[in-house]
GULUMFI-795721 format. One record per residue (C-alpha): x, y, z; residue in one letter. Coordinates in steps of 0.1 Angstrom, whole numbers, padded with zeros to 4 digits, always signed. Example, Ala and Ser with C-alpha at 12.3 -4.5 7.8 and 13.67 -1.06 7.14 Angstrom:
BEGIN
+0123-0045+0078a/+0137-0011+0071s/
END
This chain:
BEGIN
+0104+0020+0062x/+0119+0004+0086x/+0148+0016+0108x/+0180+0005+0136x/+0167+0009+0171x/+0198-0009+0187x/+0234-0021+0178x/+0250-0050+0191x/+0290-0059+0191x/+0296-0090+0204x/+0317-0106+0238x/+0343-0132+0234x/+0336-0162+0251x/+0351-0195+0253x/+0324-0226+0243x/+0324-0262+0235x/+0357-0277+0244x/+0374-0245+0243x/+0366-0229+0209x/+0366-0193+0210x/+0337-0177+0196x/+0323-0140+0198x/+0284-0141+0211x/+0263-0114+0200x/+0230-0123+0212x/+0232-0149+0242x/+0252-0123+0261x/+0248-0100+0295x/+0227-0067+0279x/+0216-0088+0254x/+0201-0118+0263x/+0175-0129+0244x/+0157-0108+0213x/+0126-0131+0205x/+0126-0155+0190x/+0162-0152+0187x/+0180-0171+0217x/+0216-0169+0204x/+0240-0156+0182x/+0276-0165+0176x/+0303-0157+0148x/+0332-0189+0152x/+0356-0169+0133x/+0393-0180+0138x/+0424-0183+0116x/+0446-0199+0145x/+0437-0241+0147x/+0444-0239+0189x/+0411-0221+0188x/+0384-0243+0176x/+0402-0274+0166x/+0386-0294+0201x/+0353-0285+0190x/+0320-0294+0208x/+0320-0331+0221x/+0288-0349+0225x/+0261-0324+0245x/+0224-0322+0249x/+0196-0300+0236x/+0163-0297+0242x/+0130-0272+0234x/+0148-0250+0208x/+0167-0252+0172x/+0201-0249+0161x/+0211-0231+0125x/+0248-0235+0116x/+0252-0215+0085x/+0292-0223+0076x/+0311-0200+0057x/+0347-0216+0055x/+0362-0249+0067x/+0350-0282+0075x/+0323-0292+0106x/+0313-0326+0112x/+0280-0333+0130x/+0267-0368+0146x/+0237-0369+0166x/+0220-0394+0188x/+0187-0402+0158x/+0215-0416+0136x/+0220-0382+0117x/+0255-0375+0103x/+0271-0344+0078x/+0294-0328+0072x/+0294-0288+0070x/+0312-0269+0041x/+0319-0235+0028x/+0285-0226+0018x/+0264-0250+0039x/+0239-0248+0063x/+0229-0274+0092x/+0187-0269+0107x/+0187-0292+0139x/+0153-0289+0160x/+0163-0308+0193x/+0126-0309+0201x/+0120-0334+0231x/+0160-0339+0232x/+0187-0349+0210x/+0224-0358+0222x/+0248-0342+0191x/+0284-0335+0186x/+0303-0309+0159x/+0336-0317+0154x/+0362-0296+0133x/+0376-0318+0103x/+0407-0301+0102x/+0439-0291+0118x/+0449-0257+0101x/+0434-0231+0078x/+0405-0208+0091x/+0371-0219+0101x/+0343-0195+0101x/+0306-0199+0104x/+0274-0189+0128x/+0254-0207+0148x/+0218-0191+0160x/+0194-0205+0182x/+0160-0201+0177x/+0131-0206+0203x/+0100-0226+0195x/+0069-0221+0212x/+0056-0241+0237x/+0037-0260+0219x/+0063-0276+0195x/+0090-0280+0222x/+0084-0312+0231x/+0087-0328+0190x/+0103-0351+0176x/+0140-0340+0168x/+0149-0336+0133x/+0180-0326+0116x/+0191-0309+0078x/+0219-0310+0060x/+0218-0282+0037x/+0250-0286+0010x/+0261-0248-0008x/+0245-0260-0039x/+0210-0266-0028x/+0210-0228-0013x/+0187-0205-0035x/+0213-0182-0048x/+0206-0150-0071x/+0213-0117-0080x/+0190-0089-0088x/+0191-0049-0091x/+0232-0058-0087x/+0227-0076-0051x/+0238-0110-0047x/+0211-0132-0023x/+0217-0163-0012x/+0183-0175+0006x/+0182-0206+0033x/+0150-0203+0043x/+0115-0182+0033x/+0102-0167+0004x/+0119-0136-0010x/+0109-0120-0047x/+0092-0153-0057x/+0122-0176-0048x/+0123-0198-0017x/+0149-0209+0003x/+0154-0250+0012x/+0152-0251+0046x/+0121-0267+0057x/+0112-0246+0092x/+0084-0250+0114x/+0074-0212+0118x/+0086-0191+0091x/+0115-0177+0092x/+0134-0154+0064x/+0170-0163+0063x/+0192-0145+0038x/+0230-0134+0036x/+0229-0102+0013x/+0258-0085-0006x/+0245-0051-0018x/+0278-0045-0043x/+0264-0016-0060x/+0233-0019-0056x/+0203-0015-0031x/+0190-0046-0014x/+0146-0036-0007x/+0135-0066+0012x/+0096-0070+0019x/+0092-0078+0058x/+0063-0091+0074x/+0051-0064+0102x/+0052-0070+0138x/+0083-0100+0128x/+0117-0092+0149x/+0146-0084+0122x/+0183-0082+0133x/+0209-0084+0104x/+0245-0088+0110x/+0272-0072+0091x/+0301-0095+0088x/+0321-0084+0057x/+0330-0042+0051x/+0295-0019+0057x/+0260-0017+0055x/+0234+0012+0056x/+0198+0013+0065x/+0180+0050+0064x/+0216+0064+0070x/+0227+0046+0096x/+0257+0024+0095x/+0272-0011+0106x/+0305-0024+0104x/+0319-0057+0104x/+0311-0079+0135x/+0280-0059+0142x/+0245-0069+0149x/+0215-0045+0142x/+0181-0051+0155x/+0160-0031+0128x/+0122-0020+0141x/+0090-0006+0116x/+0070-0011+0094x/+0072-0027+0064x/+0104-0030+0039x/+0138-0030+0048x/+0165-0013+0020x/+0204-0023+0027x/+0231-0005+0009x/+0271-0002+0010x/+0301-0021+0005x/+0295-0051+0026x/+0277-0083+0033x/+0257-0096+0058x/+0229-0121+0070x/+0192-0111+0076x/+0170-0133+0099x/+0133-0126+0105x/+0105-0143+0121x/+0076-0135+0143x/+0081-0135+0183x/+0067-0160+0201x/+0056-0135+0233x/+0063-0165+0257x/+0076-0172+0290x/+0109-0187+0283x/+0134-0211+0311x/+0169-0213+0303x/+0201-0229+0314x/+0230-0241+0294x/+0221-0266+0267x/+0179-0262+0276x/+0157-0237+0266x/+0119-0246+0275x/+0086-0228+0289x/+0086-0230+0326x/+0115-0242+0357x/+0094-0270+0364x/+0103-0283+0325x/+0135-0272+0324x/+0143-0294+0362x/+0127-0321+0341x/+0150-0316+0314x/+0184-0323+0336x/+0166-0354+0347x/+0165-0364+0322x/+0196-0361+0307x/+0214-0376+0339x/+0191-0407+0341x/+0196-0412+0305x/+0164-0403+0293x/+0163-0373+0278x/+0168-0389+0237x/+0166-0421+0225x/+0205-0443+0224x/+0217-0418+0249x/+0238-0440+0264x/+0249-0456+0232x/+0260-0422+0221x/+0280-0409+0247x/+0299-0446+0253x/+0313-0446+0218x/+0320-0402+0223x/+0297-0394+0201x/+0323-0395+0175x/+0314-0425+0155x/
END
């Protein structure tokens, strides 16, 4: 069974356009858990805190997973792409070869809440062609079993499989144990973390609480309990060389130089230029 070898509370930092966020993974001490790049919980009740979102910015090498728990996030993106994020909803971007996108806040008061992960690609793929899903609440595969409710994004879990279409797999489920035991089959050698963002969770006796990350290490199956809820992400590490700074996350320096050249000649996506003259706010 498998076990938590490390907890992670997360560091507030301000992002985008000021919106304070708390990273988890992305952060001094915890920098990068392959293939996971980043990891940040946008929780805020107070408007002046997220409501200038992320004006138009650049990407490129990696993917982006919004998984939106409450409020309203409007995305427009250099290939054309446009949605808009919901309580429930989920938003897969690969950047690939570069993309230019903004996410906008569609509302002035109220809470918004969500995560945004980051997730490497190996070498090979970092340099496809950008692609973006919109993922409404209602197409998420959601379930209960053994008194646990599941709602699955992505992967295959007890026969049922999630709608995100991912170019490695990648198991991507938020878990509410209730009164019940969550068992969830793992592939072996795959890195786990789960974080706990509502009450507690147990694995083999060890707790977390709310706003902790737990990077879980073993073999085979994973079993949750307790009184809270939380989302589980697992996929195999890529064992790469990895160059990163700011919006670009590729192989080697020498890419990653080419990268910012691109972007500041105006080549790094297609209608760059047309994006950012109309603010990339449509």
């Amino acid at each position: 069974m498998r076990c938590i070898s490390r907890v992670i509370s997360g560091r507030r930092v301000s992002d985008g356009a000021g919106v304070d966020i708390r990273r988890v993974i992305g952060q001094p001490g915890a920098d990068y858990i392959d293939p996971f790049l980043m990891f940040d919980d946008f929780r805020n009740d107070d408007p002046s805190g997220y409501v200038a979102g992320f004006p138009p910015h650049p990407h490129r090498g990696f993917e982006t997973v919004t998984y939106m728990l409450k409020g309203k996030m409007r995305h427009r993106d250099s290939s054309g792409n446009e949605g808009l994020l919901e309580d429930g909803a989920v938003q897969w971007m690969t950047a690939g070869r570069g993309i230019l996108h903004s996410e906008m806040p569609e509302q002035t008061d109220g809470g918004l809440w969500g995560f945004q992960i980051w997730l490497n690609l190996p070498q090979r793929m970092q340099m496809s062609e950008p692609r973006y899903q919109d993922i409404p609440a209602t197409d998420i595969t959601e379930f209960a079993q053994n008194d646990v409710a599941y709602r699955l994004v992505s992967g295959e879990l007890f026969g049922r499989v999630g709608p995100a279409k991912t170019h490695l797999p990648v198991l991507m489920v938020d878990i509410r144990p209730t009164s019940g035991r969550a068992t969830i089959p793992l592939t072996d050698g795959d890195t786990t973390i789960l974080f706990c963002f509502e009450g507690k969770l147990s694995i083999e006796g060890q707790t977390v609480e709310d706003g902790d990350l737990a990077v879980v290490e073993g073999m085979g199956a994973v079993t949750l309990s307790g009184s809270g809820r939380g989302l589980l992400i697992s996929s195999a590490p890529l064992n790469e060389p990895i160059a990163r700074h700011g919006p670009f996350v590729l192989s080697t320096e020498g890419e990653l130089k080419k990268a910012f050249i691109d972007y500041r000649s105006g080549q790094l996506a297609p209608n760059q230029t047309e994006f950012l003259a109309s603010g990339g706010l449509g």
